[in-house]
TIFI-513808 format. One line per 8 residues: number of its first residue (from 1); their letters; for each residue x, y, z of N, C-alpha, C, CB. Coordinates in steps of 0.1 Angstrom, whole numbers, plus 5000, padded with zeros to 4 digits. Glycine has a CB too. Example, Ala and Ser with C-alpha at 12.3 -4.5 7.8 and 13.67 -1.06 7.14 Angstrom:
TIFI-513808
1	as	5132/4943/5078/5123/4955/5078/5132/4967/5078/5113/4955/5090  5128/4978/5071/5137/4989/5071/5129/5000/5079/5141/4994/5057 .
END
This chain:
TIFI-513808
1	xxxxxxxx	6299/4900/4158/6311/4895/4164/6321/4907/4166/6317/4883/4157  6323/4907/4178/6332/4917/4179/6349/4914/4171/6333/4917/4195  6352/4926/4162/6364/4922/4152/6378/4919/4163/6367/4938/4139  6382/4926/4172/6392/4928/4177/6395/4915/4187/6391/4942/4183  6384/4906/4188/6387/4889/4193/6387/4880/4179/6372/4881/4205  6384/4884/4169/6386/4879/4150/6399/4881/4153/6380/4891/4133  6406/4888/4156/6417/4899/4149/6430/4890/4162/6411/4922/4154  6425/4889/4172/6435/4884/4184/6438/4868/4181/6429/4886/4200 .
9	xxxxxxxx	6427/4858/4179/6423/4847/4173/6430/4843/4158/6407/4849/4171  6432/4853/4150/6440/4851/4138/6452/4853/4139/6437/4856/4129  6464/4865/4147/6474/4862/4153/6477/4853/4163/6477/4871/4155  6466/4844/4172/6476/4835/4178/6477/4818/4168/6469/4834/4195  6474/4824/4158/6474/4808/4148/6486/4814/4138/6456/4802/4137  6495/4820/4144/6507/4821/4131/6515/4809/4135/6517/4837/4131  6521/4804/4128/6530/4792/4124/6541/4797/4126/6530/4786/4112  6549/4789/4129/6566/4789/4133/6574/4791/4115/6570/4769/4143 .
17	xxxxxxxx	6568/4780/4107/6572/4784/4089/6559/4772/4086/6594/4779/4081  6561/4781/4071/6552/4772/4061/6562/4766/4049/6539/4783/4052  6557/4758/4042/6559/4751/4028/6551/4745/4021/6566/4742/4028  6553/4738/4009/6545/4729/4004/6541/4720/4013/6550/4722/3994  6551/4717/4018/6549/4702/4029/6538/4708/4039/6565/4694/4039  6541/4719/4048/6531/4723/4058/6516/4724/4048/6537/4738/4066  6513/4730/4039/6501/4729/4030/6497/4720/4032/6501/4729/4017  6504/4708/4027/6494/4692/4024/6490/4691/4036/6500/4677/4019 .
25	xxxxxxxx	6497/4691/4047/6495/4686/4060/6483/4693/4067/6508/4689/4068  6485/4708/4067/6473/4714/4067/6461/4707/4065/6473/4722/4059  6460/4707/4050/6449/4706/4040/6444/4685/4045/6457/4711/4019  6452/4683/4048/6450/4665/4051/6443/4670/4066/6468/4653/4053  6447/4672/4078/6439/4676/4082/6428/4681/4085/6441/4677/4083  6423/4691/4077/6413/4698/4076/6403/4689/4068/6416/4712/4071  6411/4685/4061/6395/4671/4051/6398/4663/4062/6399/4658/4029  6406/4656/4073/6400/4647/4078/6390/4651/4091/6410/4639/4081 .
33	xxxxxxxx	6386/4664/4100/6383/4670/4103/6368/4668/4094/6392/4678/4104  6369/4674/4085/6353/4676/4074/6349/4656/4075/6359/4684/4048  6357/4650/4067/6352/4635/4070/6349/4633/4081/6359/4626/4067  6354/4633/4093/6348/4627/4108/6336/4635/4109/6358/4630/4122  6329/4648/4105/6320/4652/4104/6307/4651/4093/6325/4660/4106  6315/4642/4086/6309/4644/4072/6301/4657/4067/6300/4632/4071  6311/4665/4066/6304/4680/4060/6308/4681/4049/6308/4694/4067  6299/4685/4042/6301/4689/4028/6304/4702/4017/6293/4686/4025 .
41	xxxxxxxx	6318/4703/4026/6326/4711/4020/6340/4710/4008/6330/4715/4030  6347/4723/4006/6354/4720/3994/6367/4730/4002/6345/4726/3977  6378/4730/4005/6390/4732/4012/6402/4733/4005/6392/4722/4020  6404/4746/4004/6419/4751/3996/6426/4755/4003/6420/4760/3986  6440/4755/3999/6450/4764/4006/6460/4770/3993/6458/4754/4018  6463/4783/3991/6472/4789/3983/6481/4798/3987/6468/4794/3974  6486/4801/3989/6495/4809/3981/6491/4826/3970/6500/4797/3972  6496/4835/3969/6492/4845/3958/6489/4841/3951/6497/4851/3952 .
49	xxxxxxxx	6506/4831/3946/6505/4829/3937/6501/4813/3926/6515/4834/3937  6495/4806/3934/6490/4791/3935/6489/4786/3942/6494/4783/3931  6481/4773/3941/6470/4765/3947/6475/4755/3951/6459/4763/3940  6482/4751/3962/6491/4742/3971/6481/4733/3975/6498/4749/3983  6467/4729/3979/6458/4720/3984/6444/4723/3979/6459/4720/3999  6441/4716/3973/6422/4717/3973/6412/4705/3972/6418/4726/3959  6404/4704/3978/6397/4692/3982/6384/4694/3975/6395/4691/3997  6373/4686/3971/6360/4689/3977/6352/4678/3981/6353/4696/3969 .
57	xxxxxxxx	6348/4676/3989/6339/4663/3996/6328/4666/3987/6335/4663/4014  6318/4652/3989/6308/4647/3984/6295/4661/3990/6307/4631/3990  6289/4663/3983/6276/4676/3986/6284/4689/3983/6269/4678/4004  6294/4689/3978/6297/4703/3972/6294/4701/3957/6314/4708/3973  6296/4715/3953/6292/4717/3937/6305/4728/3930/6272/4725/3936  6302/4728/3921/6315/4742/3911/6310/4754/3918/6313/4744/3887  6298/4756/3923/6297/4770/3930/6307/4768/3940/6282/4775/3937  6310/4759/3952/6316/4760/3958/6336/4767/3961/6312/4751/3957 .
65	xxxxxxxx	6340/4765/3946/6353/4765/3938/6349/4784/3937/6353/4752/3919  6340/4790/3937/6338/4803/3927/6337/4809/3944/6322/4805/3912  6332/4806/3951/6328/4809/3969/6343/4812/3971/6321/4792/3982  6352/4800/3970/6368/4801/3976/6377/4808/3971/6374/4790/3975  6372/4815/3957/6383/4822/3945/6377/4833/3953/6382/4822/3925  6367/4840/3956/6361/4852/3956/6365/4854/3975/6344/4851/3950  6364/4845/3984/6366/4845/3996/6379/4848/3999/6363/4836/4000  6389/4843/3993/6407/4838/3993/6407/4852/3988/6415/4823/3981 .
73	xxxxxxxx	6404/4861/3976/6407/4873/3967/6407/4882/3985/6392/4877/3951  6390/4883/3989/6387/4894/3994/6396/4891/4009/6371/4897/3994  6401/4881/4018/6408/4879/4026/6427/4886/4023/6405/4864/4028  6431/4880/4008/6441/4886/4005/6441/4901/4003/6446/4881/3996  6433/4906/3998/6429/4922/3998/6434/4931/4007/6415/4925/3999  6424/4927/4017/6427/4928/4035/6435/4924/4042/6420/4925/4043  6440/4916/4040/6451/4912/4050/6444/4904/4065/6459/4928/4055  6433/4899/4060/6425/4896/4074/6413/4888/4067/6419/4911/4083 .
81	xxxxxxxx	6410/4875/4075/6399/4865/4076/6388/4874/4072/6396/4859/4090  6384/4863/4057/6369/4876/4053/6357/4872/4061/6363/4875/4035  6359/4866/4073/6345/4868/4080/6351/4884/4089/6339/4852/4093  6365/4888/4096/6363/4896/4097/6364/4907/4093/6365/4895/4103  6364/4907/4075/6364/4920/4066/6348/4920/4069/6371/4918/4048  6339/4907/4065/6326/4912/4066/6320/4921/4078/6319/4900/4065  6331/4918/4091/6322/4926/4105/6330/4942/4108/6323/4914/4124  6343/4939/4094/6344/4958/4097/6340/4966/4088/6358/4965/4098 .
89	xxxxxxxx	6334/4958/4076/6333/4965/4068/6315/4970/4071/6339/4958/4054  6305/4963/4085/6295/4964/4089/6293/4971/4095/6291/4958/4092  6307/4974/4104/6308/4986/4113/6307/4998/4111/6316/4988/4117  6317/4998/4099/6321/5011/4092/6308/5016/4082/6335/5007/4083  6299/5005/4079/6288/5006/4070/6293/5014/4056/6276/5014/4079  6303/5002/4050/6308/5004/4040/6308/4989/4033/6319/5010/4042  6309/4987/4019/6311/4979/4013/6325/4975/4003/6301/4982/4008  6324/4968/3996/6336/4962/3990/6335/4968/3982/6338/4949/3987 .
97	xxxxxxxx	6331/4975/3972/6327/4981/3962/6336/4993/3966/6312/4982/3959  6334/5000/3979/6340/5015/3984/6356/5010/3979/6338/5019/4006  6359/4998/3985/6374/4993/3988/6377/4989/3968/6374/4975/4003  6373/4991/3959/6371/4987/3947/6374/4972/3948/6378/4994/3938  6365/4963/3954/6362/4947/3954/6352/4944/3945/6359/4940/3968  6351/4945/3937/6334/4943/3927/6329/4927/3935/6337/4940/3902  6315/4926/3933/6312/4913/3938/6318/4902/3932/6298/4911/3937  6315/4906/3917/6325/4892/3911/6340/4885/3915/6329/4895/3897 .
105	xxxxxxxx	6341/4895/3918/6356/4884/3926/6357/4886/3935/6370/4885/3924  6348/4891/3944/6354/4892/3959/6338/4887/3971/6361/4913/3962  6339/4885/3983/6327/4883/3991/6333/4881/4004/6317/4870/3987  6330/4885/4014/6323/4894/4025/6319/4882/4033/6309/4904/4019  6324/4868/4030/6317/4863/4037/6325/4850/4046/6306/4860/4028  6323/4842/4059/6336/4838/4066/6334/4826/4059/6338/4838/4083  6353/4821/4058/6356/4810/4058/6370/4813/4051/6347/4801/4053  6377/4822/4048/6387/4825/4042/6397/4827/4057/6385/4839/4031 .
113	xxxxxxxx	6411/4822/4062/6413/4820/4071/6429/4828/4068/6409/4806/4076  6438/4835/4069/6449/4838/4066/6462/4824/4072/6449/4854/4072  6472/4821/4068/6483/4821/4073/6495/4825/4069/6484/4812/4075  6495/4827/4086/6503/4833/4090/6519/4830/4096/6496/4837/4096  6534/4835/4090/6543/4828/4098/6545/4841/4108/6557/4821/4089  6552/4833/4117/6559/4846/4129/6569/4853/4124/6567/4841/4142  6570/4864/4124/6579/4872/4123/6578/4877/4108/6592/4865/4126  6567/4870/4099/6568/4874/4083/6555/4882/4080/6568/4858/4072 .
121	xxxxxxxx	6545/4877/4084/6531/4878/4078/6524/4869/4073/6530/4885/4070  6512/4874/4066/6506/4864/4059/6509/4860/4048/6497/4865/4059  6514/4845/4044/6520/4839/4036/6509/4831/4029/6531/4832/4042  6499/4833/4030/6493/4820/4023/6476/4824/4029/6503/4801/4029  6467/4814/4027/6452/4815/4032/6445/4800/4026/6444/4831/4023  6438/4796/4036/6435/4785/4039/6416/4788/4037/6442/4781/4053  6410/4786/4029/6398/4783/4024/6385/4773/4028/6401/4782/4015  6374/4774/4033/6362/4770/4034/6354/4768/4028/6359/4772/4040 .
129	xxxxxxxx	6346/4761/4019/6332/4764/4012/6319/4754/4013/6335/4765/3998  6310/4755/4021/6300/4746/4018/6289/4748/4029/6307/4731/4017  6299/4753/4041/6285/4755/4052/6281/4771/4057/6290/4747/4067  6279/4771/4070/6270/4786/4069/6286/4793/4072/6254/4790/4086  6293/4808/4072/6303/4814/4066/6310/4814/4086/6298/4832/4055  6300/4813/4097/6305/4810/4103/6310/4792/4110/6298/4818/4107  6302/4784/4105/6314/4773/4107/6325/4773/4097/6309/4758/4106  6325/4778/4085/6336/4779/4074/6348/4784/4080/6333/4788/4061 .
137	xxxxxxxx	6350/4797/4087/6354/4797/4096/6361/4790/4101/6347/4799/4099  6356/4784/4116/6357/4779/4126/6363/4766/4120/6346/4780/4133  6358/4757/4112/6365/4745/4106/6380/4753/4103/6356/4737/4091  6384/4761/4094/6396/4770/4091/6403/4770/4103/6393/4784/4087  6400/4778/4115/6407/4781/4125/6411/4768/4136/6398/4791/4131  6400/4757/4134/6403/4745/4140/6415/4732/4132/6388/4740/4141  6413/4738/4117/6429/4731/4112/6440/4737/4117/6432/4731/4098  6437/4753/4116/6450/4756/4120/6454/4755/4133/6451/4768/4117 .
145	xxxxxxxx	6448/4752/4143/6448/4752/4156/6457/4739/4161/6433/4752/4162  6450/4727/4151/6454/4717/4148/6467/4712/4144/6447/4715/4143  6472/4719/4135/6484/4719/4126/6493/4727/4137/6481/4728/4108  6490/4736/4145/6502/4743/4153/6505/4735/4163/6500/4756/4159  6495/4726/4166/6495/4719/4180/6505/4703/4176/6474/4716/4186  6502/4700/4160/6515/4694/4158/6529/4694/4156/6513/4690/4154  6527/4711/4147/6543/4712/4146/6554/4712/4156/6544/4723/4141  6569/4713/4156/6574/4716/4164/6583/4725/4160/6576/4707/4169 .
153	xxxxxxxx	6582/4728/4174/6591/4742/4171/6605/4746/4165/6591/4748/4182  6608/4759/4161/6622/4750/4146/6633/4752/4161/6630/4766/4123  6643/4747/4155/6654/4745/4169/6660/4755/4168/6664/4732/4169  6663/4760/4182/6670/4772/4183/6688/4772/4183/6665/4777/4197  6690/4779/4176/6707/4774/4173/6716/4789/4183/6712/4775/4149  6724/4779/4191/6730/4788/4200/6743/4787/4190/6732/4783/4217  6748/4799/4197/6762/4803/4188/6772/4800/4200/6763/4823/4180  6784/4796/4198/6795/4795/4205/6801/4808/4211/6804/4789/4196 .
END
């Protein structure tokens, strides 16, 4: 996959602002999304510094939980969706290890999704675990797609 449509695809899903409240909302989404499909995945959303949403539907397991710590780590690392750390770091024909990511906490592999506000950066990361690393992914990018398509935009305050 070419990185630089990863890369355009994850800046146009930045959010207007985040909160707790935008989290749940997120994260309610995205399990309802997995339920209409019945996929059997497990769906977080944090923060650095804590874990604002986490789900896991029926056919996940505790591997699932260790997929999302290690996915979420190697996306915050980078600053970028670890499916597309996995296609630069393929390019470059380097590993996580170069970048000092040991395997134990980190993986290479999609479904770690950044968010993003405008004007801030990435504030937070939104988590996949259960199917192949490209729908993990794509479910990620389809909440967020989702969640922007309901927010509204914050009101613009004119000055006198």
């Amino acid at each position: 996959m070419d990185t630089s449509v990863l890369r355009t695809r994850e800046l146009r899903l930045a959010l207007p602002h985040f909160s707790e409240s935008t989290a749940l909302k997120l994260g309610l989404i995205v399990l309802r999304l997995a339920q209409s499909g019945s996929l059997p995945v497990a769906i977080d959303i944090r923060t650095p510094q804590r874990i604002l949403f986490r789900a896991a539907l029926p056919g996940t397991s505790p591997l699932n939980d260790r997929w999302i710590d290690r996915k979420a780590a190697t996306a915050f690392a980078f600053g970028m969706s670890s499916l597309r750390v996995r296609h630069v770091l393929r390019e470059k024909g380097e590993s996580l290890a170069l970048h000092g990511c040991g395997d134990a906490g980190h993986a290479a592999q999609g479904g770690a999704h950044p968010v993003r506000v405008r004007g801030v950066g990435i504030v937070g990361m939104l988590t996949i675990s259960g199917l192949a690393e490209a729908e993990d992914h794509a479910l990620a990018e389809l909440g967020l797609k989702t969640l922007l398509s309901e927010m509204k935009p914050a009101p613009v305050v004119r000055r006198k």
